[in-house]
C-alpha positions in Angstrom: 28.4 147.5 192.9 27.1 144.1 192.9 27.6 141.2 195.6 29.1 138.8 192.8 31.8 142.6 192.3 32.2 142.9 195.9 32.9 138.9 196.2 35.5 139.3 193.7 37.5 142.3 194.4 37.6 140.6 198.1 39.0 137.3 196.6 41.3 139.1 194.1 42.8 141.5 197.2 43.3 138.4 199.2 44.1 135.3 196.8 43.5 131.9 198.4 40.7 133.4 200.9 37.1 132.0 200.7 34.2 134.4 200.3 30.8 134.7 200.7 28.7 137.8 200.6 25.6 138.0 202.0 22.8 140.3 202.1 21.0 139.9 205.7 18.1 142.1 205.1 17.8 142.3 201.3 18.5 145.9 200.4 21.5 145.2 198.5 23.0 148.1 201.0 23.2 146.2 204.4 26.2 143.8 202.8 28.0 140.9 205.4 31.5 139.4 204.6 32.1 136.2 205.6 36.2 135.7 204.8 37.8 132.3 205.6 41.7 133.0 205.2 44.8 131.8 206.1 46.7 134.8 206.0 44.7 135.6 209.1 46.5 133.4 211.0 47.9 135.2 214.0 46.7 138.1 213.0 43.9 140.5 215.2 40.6 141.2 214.6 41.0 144.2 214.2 44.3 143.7 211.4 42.2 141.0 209.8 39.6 143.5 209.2 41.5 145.9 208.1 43.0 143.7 205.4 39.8 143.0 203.8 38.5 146.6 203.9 42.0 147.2 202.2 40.8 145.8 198.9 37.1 147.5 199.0 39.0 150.8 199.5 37.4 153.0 197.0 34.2 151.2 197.1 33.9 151.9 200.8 34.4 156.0 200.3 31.3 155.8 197.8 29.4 152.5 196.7 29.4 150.4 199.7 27.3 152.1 202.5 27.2 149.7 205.4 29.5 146.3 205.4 30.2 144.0 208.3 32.6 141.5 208.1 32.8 138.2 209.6 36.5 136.8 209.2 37.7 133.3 210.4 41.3 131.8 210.1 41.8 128.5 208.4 
């Protein structure tokens, strides 16, 4: 899976939300999420992250090996 893929599924899973996918070291398998979002709003940490892993389900059990996620509320 690309990072333009995983950018997309992220934005698709949570319409309205700002994404940016980077790749820290540049292995294309070290992967940071950067979601801006209102639908945070109120939210934890822990339920915001659990929202955005929610729509890289599948890719998570087999194409995406390590992702961290940074997630900020608008």
């Amino acid at each position: 899976m690309t990072l333009p893929e995983i950018q997309k599924k992220i934005e698709a899973g949570l319409p309205g939300c700002k994404v940016e996918i980077l790749d820290p070291y540049r292995d294309g398998v070290h992967i940071k999420a950067v979601v801006t979002c209102s639908a945070f709003a109120g939210k934890s940490l822990i339920e915001q992250h659990r929202m955005v892993y929610a729509t890289l389900k599948d890719e998570l059990k087999e194409e995406i090996h390590a992702l961290a996620l940074e997630t900020r509320s608008e």
